[in-house]
C-alpha positions as CSV (number, residue, x, y, z in Angstrom):
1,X,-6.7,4.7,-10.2
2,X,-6.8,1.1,-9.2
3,X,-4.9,-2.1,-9.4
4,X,-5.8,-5.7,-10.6
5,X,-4.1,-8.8,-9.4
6,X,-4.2,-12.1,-11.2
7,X,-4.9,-14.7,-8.9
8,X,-2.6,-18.1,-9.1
9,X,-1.1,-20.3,-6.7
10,X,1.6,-17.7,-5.6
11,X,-0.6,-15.1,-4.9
12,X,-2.9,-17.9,-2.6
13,X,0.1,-18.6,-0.6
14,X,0.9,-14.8,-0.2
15,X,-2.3,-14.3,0.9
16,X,-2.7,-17.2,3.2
17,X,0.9,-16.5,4.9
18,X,0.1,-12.6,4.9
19,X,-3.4,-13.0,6.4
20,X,-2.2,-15.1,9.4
21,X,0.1,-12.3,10.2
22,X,-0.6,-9.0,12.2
23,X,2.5,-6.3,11.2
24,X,3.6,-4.4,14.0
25,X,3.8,-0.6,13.6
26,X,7.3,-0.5,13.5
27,X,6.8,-3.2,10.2
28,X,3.7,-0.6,9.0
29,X,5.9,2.0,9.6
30,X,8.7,0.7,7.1
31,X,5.7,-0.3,4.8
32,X,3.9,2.4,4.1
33,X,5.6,5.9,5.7
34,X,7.1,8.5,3.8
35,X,10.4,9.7,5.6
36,X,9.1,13.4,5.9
37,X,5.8,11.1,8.1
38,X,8.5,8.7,9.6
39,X,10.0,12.2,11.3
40,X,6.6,12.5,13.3
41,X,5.8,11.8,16.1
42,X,2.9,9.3,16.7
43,X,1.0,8.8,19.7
44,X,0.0,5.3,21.3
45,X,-3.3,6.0,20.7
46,X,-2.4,6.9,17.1
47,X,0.0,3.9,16.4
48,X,-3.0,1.3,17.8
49,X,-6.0,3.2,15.1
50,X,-3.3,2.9,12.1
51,X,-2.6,-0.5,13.4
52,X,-6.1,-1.2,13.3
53,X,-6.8,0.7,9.5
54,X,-3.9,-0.8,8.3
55,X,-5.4,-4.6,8.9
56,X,-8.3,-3.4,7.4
57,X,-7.0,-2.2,4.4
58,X,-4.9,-5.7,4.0
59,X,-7.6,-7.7,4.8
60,X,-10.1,-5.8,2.2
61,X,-7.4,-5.9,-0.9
62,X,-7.4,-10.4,0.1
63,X,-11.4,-10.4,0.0
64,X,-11.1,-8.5,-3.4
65,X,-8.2,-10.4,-4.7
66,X,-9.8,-14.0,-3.8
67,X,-13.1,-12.3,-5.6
68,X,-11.2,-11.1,-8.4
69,X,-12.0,-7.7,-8.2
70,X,-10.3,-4.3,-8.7
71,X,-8.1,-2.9,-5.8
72,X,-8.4,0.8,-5.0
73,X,-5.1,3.0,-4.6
74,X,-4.4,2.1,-0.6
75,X,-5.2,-1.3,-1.3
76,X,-2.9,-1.8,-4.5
77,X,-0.1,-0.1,-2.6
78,X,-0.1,-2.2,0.5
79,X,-0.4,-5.4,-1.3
80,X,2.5,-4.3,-3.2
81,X,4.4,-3.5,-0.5
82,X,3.7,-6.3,1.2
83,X,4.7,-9.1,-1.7
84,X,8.0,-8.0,-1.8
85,X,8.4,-7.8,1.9
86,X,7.2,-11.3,2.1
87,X,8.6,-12.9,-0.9
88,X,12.2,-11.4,0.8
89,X,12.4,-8.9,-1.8
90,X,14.4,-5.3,-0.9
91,X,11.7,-2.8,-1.8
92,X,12.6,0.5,-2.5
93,X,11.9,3.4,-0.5
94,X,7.6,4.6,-0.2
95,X,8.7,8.1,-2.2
96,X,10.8,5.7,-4.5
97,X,7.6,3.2,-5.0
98,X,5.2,6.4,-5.5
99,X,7.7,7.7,-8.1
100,X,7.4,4.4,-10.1
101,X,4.0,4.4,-10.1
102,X,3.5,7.7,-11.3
103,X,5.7,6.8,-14.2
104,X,4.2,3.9,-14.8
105,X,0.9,5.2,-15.6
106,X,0.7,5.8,-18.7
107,X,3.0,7.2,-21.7
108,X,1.5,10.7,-22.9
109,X,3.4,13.5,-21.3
110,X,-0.2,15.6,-20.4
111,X,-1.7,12.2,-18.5
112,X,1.4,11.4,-17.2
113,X,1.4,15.1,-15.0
114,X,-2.3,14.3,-14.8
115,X,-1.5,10.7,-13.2
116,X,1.0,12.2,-11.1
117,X,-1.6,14.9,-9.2
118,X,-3.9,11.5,-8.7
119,X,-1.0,9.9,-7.5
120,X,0.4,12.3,-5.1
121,X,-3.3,13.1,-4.1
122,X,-4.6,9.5,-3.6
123,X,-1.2,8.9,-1.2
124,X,-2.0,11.8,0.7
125,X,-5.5,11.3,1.0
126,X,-4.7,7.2,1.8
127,X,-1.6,8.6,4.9
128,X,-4.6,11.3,5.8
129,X,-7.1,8.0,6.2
130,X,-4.8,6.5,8.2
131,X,-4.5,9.2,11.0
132,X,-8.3,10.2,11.5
């Protein structure tokens, strides 16, 4: 599954304003946590590496972006996230956002439960990522 984003003059000035700043975990927390995760405790240790993957992750969906290239799962859903937190949008809960994409998928009822399993698979195995 992957993502492509057009690139115009918004998406430049997303980019440049989203690139210059570094989210807290409390900011990744609200971006990208599930409230089952959000229950859990985390570990200094632990916030500082998801800190860390989480920049990466944002800065390699800009590099593809400004090369016009395909984002992967983790990077689609970050960059999504992270437009409607910076264009002041309210974004709807990460369970909410999954659910949308799943349905959003495609139309056939067999690919749709097939899109769902990658779905709910590539989230877990993009949260999983996060806490190696």
């Amino acid at each position: 599954m992957w993502a492509e984003v057009e690139l115009n003059e918004e998406i430049l000035q997303f980019i440049n304003k989203s690139r210059e700043h570094n989210e807290t975990f409390e900011e990744i927390v609200e971006l990208v946590f599930t409230q089952e995760r959000i229950k859990n405790k985390t570990s200094a240790p632990e916030m500082l590496l998801l800190s860390l993957q989480f920049q990466e992750i944002k800065r390699s969906a800009f590099d593809k972006i400004l090369k016009k290239k395909r984002l992967n799962f983790p990077e689609g859903f970050v960059v999504e996230r992270l437009m409607a937190k910076y264009s002041e949008q309210e974004y709807v809960p990460v369970e909410e956002h999954i659910k949308q994409i799943r349905l959003n998928c495609c139309n056939d009822r067999k690919s749709k439960r097939e899109n769902e399993r990658k779905v709910a698979k590539l989230y877990n195995k993009f949260i999983l990522n996060l806490f190696k």
